[in-house]
C-alpha positions in Angstrom: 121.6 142.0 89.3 121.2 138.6 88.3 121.8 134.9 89.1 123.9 132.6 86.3 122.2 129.1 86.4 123.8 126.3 84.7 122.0 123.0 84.0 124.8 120.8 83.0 123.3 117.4 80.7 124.7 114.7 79.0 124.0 116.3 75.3 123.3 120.1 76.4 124.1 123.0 79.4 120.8 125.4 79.2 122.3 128.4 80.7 119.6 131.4 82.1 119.9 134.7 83.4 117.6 135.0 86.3 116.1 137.7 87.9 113.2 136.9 90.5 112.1 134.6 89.1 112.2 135.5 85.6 114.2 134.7 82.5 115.9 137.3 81.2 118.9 135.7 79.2 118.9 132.3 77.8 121.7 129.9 76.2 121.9 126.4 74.9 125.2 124.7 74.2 126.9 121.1 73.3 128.0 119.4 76.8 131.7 118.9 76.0 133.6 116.5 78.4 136.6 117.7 76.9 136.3 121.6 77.3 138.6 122.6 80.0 137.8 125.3 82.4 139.5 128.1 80.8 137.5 127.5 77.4 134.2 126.9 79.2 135.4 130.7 80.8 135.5 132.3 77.8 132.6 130.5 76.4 130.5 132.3 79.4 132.2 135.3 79.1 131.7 135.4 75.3 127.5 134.5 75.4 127.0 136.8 79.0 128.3 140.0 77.0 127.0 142.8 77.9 125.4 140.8 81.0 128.6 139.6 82.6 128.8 142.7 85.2 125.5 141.9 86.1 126.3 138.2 87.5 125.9 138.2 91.3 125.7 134.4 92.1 126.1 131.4 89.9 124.2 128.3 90.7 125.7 124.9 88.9 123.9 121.5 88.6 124.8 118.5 86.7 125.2 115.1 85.8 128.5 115.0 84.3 131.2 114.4 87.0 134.0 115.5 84.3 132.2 118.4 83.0 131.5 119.5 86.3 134.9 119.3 87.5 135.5 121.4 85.2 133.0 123.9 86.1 134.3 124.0 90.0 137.8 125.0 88.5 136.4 127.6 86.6 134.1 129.0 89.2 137.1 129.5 91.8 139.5 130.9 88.9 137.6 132.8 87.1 134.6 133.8 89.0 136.3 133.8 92.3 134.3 136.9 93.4 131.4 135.8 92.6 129.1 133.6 95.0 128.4 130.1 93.7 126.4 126.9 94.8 126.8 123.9 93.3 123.8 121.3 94.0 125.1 117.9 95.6 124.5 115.7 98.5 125.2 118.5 101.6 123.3 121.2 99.8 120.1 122.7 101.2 117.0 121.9 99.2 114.3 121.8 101.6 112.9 118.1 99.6 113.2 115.2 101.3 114.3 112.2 99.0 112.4 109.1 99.7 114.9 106.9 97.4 116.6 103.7 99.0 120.1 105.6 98.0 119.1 109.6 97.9 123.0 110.2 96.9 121.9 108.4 93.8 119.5 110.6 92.0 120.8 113.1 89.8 121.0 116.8 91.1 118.3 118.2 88.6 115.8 115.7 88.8 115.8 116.7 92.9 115.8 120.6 91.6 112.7 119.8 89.1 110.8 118.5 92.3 112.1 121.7 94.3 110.6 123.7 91.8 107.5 121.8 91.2 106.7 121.8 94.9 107.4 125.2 94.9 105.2 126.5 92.3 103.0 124.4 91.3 102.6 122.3 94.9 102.3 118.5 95.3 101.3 115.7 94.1 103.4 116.7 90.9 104.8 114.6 88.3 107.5 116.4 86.1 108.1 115.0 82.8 111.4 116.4 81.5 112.1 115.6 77.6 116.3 115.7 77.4 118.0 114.5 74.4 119.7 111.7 76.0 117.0 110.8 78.4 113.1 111.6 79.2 112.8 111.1 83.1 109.3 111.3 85.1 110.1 112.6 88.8 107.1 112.0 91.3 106.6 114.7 94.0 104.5 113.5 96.9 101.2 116.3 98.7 103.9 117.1 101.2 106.6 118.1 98.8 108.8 114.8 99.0 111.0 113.5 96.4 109.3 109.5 96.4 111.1 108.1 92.9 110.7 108.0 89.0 111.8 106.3 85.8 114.0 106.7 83.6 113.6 106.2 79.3 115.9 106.7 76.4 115.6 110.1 75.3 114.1 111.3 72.1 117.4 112.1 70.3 119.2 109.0 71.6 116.7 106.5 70.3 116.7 107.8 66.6 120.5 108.4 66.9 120.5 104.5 67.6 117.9 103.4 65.3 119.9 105.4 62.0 123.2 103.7 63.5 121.8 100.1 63.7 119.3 99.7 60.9 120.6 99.2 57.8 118.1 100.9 55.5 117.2 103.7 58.1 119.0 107.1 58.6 119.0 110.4 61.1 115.4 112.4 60.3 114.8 115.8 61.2 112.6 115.7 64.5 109.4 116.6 63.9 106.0 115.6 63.7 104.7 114.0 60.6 101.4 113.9 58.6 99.8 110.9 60.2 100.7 108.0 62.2 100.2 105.7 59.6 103.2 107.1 57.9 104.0 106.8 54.0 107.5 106.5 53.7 110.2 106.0 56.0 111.3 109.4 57.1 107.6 110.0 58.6 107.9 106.6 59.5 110.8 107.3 61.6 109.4 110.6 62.8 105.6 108.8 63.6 107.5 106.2 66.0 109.4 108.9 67.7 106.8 111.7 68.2 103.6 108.9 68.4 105.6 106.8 70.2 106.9 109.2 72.8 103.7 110.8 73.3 102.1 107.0 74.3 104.7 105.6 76.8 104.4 109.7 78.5 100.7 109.6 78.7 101.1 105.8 79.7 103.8 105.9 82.3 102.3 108.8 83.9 98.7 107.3 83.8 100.2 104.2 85.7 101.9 107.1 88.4 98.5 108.6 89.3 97.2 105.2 89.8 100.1 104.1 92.3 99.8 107.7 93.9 96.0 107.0 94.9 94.7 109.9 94.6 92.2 111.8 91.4 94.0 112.6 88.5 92.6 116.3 88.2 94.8 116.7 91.6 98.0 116.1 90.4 100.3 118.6 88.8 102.0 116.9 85.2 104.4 119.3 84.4 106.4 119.1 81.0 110.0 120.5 80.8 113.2 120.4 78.9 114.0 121.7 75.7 112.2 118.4 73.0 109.0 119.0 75.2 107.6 121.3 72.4 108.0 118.1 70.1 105.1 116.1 72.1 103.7 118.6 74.2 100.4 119.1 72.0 100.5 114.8 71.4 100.0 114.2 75.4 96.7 114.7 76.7 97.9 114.3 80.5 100.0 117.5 80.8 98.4 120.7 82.7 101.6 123.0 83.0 104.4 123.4 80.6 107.6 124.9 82.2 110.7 125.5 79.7 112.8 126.6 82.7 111.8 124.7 85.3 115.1 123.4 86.1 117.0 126.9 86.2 114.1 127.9 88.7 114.9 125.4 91.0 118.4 126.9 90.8 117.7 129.8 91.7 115.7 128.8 94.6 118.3 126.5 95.7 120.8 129.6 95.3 118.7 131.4 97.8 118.6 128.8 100.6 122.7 128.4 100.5 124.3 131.0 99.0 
């Protein structure tokens, strides 16, 4: 028996197979606004395999209204025997949001802070590295949701350098020789990895210092699937969590399902 969770992004779904806890089945896929329900069915159907009889709840966040219009159409179709949640305004999370407009903040940045104060207890800062954005969530000692910010993801910046330099092109992510690069592919690859790594350890430096308290209390948690590409650059992180998200699912699954 197992739980389906779906973290729907702007570049990528992760999709996990969860049981207690525990990862058993993982998949990665392009976020397609075009996909219709019936091809993002047999998409599921075609990576859950052997697993599909074992599906006994799905739980769906996201932060692509079309995509996820998508999904509700294809969870009462398709999967109409099989209990769902889908994470909005309305559903049960047990965090209190602190934001001037709660209804505001993306559904998985409120499940990152469910499962940070879950596991890892407050204060907690998660750091999650998607391809389209990297966004620092702040988890107060009694388990509130109190803000963030928001940066161009990884991929997005060197999509957009290659498209509006002239003499620069798409480089293969990953970390060069040095910083002091020697030709413009490390170049490229310095800025990004470097770079990253600085305004992380910077942004989250300047987050201690508005929480008030020591920086040995707080929890900085990396997540998402470039983490791995800075992870070893940042001095600041003490936990690194590749499914952090999908275990906030599951624990939101619990408390509604």
């Amino acid at each position: 028996m197992a739980l389906l969770a779906a973290d729907i992004g702007n570049s990528h779904t992760v999709l996990g197979l969860l049981t207690d806890g525990d990862v058993v089945a993982d998949w990665r896929v392009a976020t397609d606004a075009y996909r219709t329900s019936d091809e993002w069915s047999v998409l599921l159907r075609g990576l859950l395999d052997d697993h599909a009889d074992d599906v006994t709840g799905i739980a769906v966040c996201s932060t692509v209204p079309a995509v996820l219009h998508e999904w509700r159409d294809m969870l009462v179709r398709h999967f109409g025997d099989v209990p769902h949640v889908v994470v909005e305004p309305g559903v049960r999370t047990g965090v209190p949001v602190l934001m001037d407009n709660p209804r505001e903040v993306g559904s998985d940045r409120i499940i990152n802070a469910l499962a940070a104060a879950t596991l890892y207890g407050g204060p907690a800062i998660v750091v999650d590295f998607g391809g389209t954005a990297t966004t620092f969530d702040v988890v107060s000692a009694l388990g509130q949701y109190i803000g963030g910010a928001i940066a161009p993801g990884i991929e997005i910046s060197l999509e957009a350098l290659g498209r509006r330099g002239a003499q620069l092109r798409r480089v293969e992510l990953l970390r060069p020789r040095s910083v002091i690069a020697k030709n413009t592919v490390e170049a490229l690859q310095s800025g990004m990895v470097f770079g990253v790594a600085s305004q992380v350890e910077g942004i989250v430096s300047r987050m201690v210092t508005e929480l008030g308290v020591e920086t040995a209390d707080v929890h900085v948690i990396a997540t998402g699937y470039l983490a791995d590409l800075v992870l070893d650059e940042c001095r600041c992180f003490t936990d690194h969590s590749p499914w952090l998200t999908l275990r906030g699912l599951e624990l939101v699954f619990a408390r509604n399902a």
